[in-house]
Every structure is written in structure tokens, then in C-alpha cells.
N, C-alpha and C positions, 0 to 999 in steps of 0.2 A: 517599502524596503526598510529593513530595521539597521541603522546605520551606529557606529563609535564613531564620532568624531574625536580624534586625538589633537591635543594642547595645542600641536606648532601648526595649525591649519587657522585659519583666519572665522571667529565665532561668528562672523556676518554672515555666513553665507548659512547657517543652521535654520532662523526663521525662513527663509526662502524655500528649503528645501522640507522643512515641514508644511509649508504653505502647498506646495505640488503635493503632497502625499508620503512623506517619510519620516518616520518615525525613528526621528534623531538623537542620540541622545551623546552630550560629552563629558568628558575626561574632566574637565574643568568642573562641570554639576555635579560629578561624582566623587570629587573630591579624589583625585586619582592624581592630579596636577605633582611633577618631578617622580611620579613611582614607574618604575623600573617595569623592562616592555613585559618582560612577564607576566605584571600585576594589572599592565593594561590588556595585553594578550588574554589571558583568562576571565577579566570581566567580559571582554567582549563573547568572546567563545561562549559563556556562562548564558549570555544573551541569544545567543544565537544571531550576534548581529554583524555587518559588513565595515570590517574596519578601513577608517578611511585616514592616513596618515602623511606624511612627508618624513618620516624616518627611517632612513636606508638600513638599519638591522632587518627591518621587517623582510627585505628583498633576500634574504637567506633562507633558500629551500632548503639546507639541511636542517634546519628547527621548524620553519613553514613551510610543511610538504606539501604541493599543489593535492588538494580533493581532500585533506587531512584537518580541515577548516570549512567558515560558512564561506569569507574571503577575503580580499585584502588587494583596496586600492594604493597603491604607492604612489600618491602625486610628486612628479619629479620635473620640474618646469626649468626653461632656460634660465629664466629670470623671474624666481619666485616672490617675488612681492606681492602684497594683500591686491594688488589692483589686478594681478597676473591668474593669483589663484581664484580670486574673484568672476573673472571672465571665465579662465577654461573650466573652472567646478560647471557652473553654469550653463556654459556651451555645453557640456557633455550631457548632463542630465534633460536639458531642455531635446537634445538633437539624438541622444540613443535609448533605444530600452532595457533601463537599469535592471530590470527583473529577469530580464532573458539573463542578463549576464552570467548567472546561475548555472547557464548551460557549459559556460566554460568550464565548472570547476570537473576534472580528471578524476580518477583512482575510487574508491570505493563509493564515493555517495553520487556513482552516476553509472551506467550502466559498462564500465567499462572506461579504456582509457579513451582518451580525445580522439577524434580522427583527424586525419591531416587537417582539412579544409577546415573543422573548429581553431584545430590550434594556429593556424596560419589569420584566421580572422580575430584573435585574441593577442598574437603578436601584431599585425595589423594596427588593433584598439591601444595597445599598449605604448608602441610605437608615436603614434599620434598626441600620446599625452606628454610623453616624456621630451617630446621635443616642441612641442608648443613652446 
């Protein structure tokens, strides 16, 4: 999976996640470090890649319309410290299939909108992270 890793995420967990197979690439090598979500928004987009963040803007579907994107993880932890985000990034990708995830995205780059049962296992995924 072709990932952005964005600045406020913890750079440790990048070689790991290129070690399983992802092609990661961050904000910080990109010299993207304090530019404004749009500038990182559109690099990633530009890539075709799965942004993966801790920045609550992103969580606005009126600029980020679910299926209008490749995607977009909002990691939102009880207690986000490097040792927190360390674990559940980890947990997740070791224990689900990052690539299905794809299936979730809704509206035109999928055959139609979600069905319940997708959207209810997306809420589900979503759920699980944000209260970690």
C-alpha cells in the first residue's frame, strides 16, 4: 500500500511498515514539514497514496468526501504518545488487511455507495481505533 505518513505521527514506525511491504513515504522527506493540509493533501492525492495522520481537519467530509480520495487514516488515540501510536499503528496493520481497506471507500471509485454491512464494519474499524 502506498502510504503519506504525515509530521505529527511518530517517524518510527515508517521502517517497520516498509519492512511488511509499504511503500511509505513522509511529509518530513518531502520537505512538506509545517505546510498547510492542502499542500500535504495534494501531494498525497498527486501520489495516489493513503494518508495517514493525527490531524483532526482531515476528519471534515465537507473538503474530504468519503470515495472523492485514495483515503485517509485519522489516528485518534486515548492517549497519543509515541509508545501508544507505536502499538496500535502496529496492532492494526500486523492483525487487519490494509489493502481490503479500499473496499470501504463509497461514491464514485466503487461500484456505488457502501452497503450497510460495509459501512457498519468501517464504523466498527474506525471505532476500535479511536478509542484505543
Amino acid at each position: 500500500m502506498k502510504i503519506k505518513w504525515d509530521e505529527n505521527l511518530t517517524a518510527g514506525l515508517v521502517p517497520v511498515l516498509n519492512k511488511v511491504g509499504h511503500d511509505v513515504q513522509t511529509t518530513i522527506e518531502e520537505g512538506l514539514t509545517g505546510k498547510l493540509d492542502g499542500d500535504i493533501w495534494h501531494a498525497a492525492q498527486s501520489e495516489e497514496r493513503f494518508l495517514m495522520t493525527q490531524d483532526i481537519d482531515f476528519s471534515d467530509i465537507r473538503v474530504f468526501a468519503p470515495g472523492s480520495h485514495q483515503a485517509i487514516l485519522l489516528l485518534r488515540l486515548h492517549s497519543p504518545n509515541q509508545a501508544a501510536i507505536i502499538f496500535r499503528v502496529t496492532d492494526l496493520f500486523s492483525n487487519e488487511n490494509a489493502e481490503a481497506w479500499r473496499l470501504f471507500r463509497c461514491g464514485h471509485r466503487t461500484q456505488g455507495p457502501c452497503a450497510p454491512a460495509v459501512t457498519q464494519q468501517l464504523i466498527s474499524l474506525l471505532g476500535s481505533l479511536r478509542y484505543s
